[in-house]
N, C-alpha and C positions, 0 to 999 in steps of 0.2 A: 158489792164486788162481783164481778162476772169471771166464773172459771170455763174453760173448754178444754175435754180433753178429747185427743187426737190420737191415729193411728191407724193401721191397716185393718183389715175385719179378723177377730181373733185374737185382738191385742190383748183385751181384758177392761176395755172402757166400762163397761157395761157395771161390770164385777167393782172396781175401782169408785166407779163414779155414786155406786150406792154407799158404799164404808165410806166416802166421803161426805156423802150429803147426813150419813146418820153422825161423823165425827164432829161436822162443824154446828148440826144442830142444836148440839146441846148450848151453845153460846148464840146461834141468833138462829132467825129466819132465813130458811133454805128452800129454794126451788129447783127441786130436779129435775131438765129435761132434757131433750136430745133432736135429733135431725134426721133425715129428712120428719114432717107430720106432728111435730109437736106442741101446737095450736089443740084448741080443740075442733074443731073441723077439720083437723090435716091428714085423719086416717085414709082419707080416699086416697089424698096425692101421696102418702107415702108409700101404699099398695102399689100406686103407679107406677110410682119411681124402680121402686125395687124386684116387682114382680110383674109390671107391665111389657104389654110389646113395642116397646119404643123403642127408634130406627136412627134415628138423626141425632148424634152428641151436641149439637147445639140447641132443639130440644131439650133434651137434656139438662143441660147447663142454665138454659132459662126456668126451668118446671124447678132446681134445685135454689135457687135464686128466689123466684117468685114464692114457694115455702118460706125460704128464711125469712121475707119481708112480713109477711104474714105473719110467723112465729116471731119475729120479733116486735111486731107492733102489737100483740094480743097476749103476749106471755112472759117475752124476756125486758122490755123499758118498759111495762106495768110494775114487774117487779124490783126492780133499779129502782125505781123511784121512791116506793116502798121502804127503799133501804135493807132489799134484801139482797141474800146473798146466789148467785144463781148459778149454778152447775150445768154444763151444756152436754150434752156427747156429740160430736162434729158439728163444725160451723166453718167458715170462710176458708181454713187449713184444707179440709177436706174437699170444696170444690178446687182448690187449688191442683190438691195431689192426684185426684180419683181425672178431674177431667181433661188438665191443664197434661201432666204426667200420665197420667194412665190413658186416656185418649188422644192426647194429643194437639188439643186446642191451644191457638194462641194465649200466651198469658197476658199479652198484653192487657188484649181485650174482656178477659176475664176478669182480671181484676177492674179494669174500666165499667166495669160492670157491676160489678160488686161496691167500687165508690159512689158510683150513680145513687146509689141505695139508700145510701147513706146511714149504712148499719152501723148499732152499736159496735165497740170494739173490747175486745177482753184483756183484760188486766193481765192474766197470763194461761198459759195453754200448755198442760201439760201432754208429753208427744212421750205415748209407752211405745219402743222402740223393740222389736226382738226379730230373729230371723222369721225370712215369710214362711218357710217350711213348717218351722211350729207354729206360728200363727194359724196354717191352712189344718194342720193337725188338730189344733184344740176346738176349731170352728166347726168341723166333719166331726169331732166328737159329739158335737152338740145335737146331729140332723138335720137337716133341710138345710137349705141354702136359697141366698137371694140372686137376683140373676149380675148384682158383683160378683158373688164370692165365689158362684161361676165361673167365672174368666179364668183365663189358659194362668200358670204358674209368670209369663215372663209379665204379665198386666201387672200384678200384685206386686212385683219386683222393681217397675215404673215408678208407680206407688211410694214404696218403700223409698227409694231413692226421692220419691217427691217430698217427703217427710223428711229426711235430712238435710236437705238443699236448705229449704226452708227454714230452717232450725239453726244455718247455718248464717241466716239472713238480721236475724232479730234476737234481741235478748227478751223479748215477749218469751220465746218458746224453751220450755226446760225438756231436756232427754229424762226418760224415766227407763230401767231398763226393763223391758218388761217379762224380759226370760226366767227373772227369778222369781222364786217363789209367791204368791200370795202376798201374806204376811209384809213380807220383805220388802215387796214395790209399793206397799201400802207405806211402810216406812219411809222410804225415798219418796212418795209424793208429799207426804205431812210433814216429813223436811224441807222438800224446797219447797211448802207455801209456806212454811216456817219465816225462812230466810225473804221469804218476800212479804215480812209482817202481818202475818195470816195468826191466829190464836186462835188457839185449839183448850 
C-alpha cells in the first residue's frame, strides 16, 4: 500500500508520519520516506531545492519532478513490489500546491508533467489541514527555516487553499484536522485508514 501525507510546512507530517510507520509496523513491512531527496543520492538536490539559489519556478518544478522519478524508481516501486507498505511525506499533492498555487504555474501543464512520469500513484493521502498562522507558529518554534517556509504569510495561504481545492477534487484525499492535539490527529488518521481497510 502507498500512503502520502500532505500539508503546508508545520502541519505535523513529519510527527505523524513516524507514529505511523511505528503503528502499522507491527503487522508488516514499512518504508518510511519523504520529498524532496529521499533516494539515497537525493541529499544534494534536496539542499538544492530547499536551501539553494534557484531563480526560475519552472526550474523548480522540473528539479521537483526529476527527484520524484528518481525516488520513485530507487525506493518507493522497489518497495510496492516487495509487498510493502510505504509512507511518503509529499509527493504529487505538494507540487501541485507549493508550485501550481503558490507560484503560480500552469496546472495544466504540471500535472502533464507529472503524467509524463508516469509515477506510481497512492492509495490515499492523508491532507492535515490547520490554520497557516499555527502552522508558521509551530515551524519558527522548531528554528531555522527553508527558503519555502520563508515566503511572505499570503504564499503559505495559496498553499493552503491549494490543499483544499484538491481535496475537494478526489476521494483519494482525506481531511485530517491538524489543529488538534497530538494524540488526537493520530486518532483521526488510524481512523480513516481504518475505514479504508488499513489493519492496525
Amino acid at each position: 500500500m502507498f500512503i502520502t501525507l500532505e500539508g503546508i510546512d508545520g502541519c505535523g507530517k513529519s510527527t505523524q508520519a513516524a507514529l505511523l510507520a511505528n503503528l502499522l509496523a507491527e503487522r508488516r513491512d514499512v518504508v518510511r520516506t519523504r520529498e524532496p531527496g529521499g533516494w539515497p543520492e537525493g541529499g544534494a538536490l534536496r539542499e538544492l531545492l530547499l536551501h539553494g539559489g534557484l531563480c526560475g519556478s519552472w526550474t523548480e518544478v522540473l528539479l521537483f519532478v526529476a527527484d520524484r522519478c528518481e525516488h520513485a524508481s530507487k525506493v518507493i516501486l522497489p518497495a510496492l513490489r516487495r509487498g510493502e507498505t510505504v509512507i511518503c511525506e509529499r509527493y504529487n499533492d505538494s507540487t501541485l500546491a507549493y508550485q501550481c498555487w503558490g507560484r503560480g504555474l500552469d496546472r495544466e501543464k504540471v500535472e502533464a508533467l507529472i503524467d509524463w512520469c508516469g509515477l506510481p500513484q497512492p492509495e490515499v493521502t492523508l491532507w492535515f489541514d490547520l490554520p497557516v498562522e499555527l502552522a508558521l507558529s509551530r515551524r519558527a518554534s522548531r528554528g531555522g527555516c527553508d527558503r519555502f517556509e520563508a515566503q511572505e504569510l499570503a504564499f503559505h495561504r495559496r498553499i493552503a487553499q491549494g490543499f483544499a481545492e484538491l481535496s475537494r477534487e478526489t476521494g483519494r484525499i482525506v481531511r485530517i484536522d491538524g489543529a488538534q492535539s497530538e494524540a488526537d490527529v493520530t486518532e483521526q488518521m488510524v481512523n480513516a485508514l481504518r475505514q479504508r481497510g488499513v489493519q492496525f
